[in-house]
N, C-alpha and C positions, 0 to 999 in steps of 0.2 A: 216742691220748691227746694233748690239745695242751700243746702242750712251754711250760717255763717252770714250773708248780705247782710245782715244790720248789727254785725261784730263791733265794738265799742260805740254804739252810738248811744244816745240819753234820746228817749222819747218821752211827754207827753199826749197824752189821750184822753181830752173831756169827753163826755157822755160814752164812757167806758162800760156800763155795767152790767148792759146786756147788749142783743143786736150785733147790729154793725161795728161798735166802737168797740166791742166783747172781743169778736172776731178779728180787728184790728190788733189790740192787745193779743190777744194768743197769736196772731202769724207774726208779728215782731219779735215775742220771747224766742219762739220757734227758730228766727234767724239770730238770735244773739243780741238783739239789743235791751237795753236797762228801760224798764219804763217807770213812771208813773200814770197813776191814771184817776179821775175823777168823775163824781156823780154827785147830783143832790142828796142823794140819801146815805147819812154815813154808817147805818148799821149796814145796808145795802153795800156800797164800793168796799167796805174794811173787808166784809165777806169776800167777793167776788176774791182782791188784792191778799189774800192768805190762801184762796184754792188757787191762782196761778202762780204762787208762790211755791208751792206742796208740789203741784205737778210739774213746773219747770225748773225746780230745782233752783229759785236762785230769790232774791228779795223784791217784792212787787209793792210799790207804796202807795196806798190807796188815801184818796181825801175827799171829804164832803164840799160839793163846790157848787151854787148856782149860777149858772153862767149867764143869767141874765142879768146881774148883780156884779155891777165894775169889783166893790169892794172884794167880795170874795175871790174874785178872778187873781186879783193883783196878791191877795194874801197867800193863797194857795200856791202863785208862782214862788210868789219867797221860801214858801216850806220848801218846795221843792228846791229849789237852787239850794237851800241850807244840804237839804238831806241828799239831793240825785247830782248836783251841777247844772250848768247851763243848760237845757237841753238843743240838739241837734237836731231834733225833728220835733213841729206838734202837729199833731191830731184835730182840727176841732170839727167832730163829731157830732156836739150835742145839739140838740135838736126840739122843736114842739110846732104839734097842729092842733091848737086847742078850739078855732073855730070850720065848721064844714058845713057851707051852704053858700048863696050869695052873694058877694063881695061888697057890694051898695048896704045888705044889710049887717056886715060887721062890726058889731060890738067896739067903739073903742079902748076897752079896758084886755080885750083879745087881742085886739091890732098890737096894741103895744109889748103885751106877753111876746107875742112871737116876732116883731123886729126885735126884742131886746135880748131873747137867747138865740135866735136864730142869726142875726146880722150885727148888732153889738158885741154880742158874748163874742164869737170868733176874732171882732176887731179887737176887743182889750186884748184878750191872749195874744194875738199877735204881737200887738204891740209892746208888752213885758218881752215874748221873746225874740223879736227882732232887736229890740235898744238893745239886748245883754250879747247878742251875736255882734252887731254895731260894732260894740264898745268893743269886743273882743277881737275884733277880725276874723272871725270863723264863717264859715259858708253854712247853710241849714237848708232844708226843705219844709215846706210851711203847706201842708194839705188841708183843704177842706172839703166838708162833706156838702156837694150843694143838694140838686136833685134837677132829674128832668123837668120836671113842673118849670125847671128855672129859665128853661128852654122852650117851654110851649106855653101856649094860653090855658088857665087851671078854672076852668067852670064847676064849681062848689070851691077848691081849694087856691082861690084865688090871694089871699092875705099871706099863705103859707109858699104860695108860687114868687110872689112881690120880693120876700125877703130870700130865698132861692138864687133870685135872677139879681142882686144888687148884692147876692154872696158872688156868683160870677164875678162880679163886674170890679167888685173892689179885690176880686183872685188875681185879675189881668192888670188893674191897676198897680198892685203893693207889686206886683212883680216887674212892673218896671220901673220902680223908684227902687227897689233892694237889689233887681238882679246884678247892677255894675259891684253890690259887694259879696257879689256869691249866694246871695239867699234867693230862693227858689220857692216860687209859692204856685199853687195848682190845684184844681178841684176835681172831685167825683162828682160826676152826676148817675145813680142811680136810678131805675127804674121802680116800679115795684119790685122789693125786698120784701119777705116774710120775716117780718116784726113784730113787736106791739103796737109801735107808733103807725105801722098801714094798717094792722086789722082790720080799722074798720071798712078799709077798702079788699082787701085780700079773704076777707069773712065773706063778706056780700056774692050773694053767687050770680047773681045779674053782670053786676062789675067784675069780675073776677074772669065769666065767661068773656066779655067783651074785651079785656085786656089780652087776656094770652090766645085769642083770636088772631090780634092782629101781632101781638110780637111774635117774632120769626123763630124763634124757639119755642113758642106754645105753652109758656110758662113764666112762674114769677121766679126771682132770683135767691139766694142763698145768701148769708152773712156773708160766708167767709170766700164766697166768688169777688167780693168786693176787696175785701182783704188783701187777694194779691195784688193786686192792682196800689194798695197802699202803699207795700211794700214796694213794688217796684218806685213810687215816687221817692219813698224813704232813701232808698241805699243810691251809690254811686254809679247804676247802671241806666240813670236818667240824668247825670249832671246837667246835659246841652238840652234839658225840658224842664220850660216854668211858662207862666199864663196860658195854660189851656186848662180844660175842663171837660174832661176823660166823662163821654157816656158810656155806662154800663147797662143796656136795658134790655139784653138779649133780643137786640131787633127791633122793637116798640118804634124808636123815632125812625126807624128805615122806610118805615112804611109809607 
């Protein structure tokens, strides 16, 4: 990628600390932009946020944030505004599949775990940085990470599919009540990614065999293949793109 596209911009990046949002964070310093970035775990993110700090030469500011938890969302934007400025782009990355099986037999104390970091958490964050763009007159890009499940019918991952498909949906939304002020909102939808959070699908050699069967590249996907694609939402070479929802699945839905 040539360097410089995200030259003065303020990024935030929840569920930063590994995976995809990791990935995200390193191709954004890569092009020049300021980030911060968040994770539940704050010996965890302080970690990560000092080695990308070492390697890219420049101040990375990491915060403990559950993003299923309005309060922390709204505190941690403050830090941030005090410490980085408004940001120009967020991230919301972070993610959870705490139940896999059934959908009739979900647990509701699971159901709720994952609408509230999965479909909540991204809406608070929105919302702290849209009002501060609002207020400002600035234009932003607003990316979220949804997933193909969000897009197809999820037989075992169906609770994790639900809140997926209604991150779509409020992506296509918020982007036509902000776009008349320049703010641009737009989803990833990934395939299987080699992560933590698929292992348990990406481990399984049955699944694993039957997935990169049918994607057309014969294989699962990479962090940082998702990455540029972030970037490209980030910087000003997608201004005339907002409410879509960018598949990444190396062929899977072509089939």
């Amino acid at each position: 990628m040539m360097a410089g596209r995200l030259d003065g911009k303020i990024a935030w990046i929840n569920g930063a600390s590994r995976g995809i949002g990791l990935a995200i964070a390193e191709a954004f310093l890569a092009q020049g932009a300021k980030c911060a970035i968040s994770s539940r775990k704050e010996d965890v993110i302080r970690k990560v946020a000092e080695t990308l700090s070492e390697t890219y030469q420049t101040t990375v500011y990491g915060y403990a944030c559950h993003t299923g938890r309005q309060a922390d969302i709204e505190d941690t934007y403050t830090q941030i505004t005090e410490a980085v400025g408004v940001p120009d782009v967020l991230v919301n990355n972070a993610g959870t599949s705490p139940y896999f099986g059934p959908l009739l037999n979900a647990p509701d104390l699971l159901w709720d775990k994952t609408f509230d970091v999965n479909l909540k958490g991204p809406f608070w964050a929105t919302r702290c940085v849209a009002k501060s763009l609002l207020d400002s007159g600035k234009p932003g890009s607003i990316i979220n990470t949804a997933s193909i499940q969000g897009h197809l019918g999820s037989p075992l991952q169906g609770v994790y599919g639900l809140t997926k498909s209604a991150l779509v949906s409020m992506t296509k939304t918020l982007a036509l009540e902000l776009g008349p002020a320049g703010i641009r909102v737009n989803a990833i939808s990934p395939g299987l990614v080699e992560t933590k959070l698929a292992s348990l699908l990406t481990d399984n050699p049955d699944f694993s065999k039957s997935y990169t069967d049918r994607a057309a590249l014969r294989r699962f996907g990479q962090p940082n293949e998702i990455a540029g694609a972030a970037v490209f939402l980030a910087s000003d070479e997608s201004t005339y793109l907002t409410g879509q929802s960018i598949i990444i699945d190396g062929g899977y839905t072509a089939a």
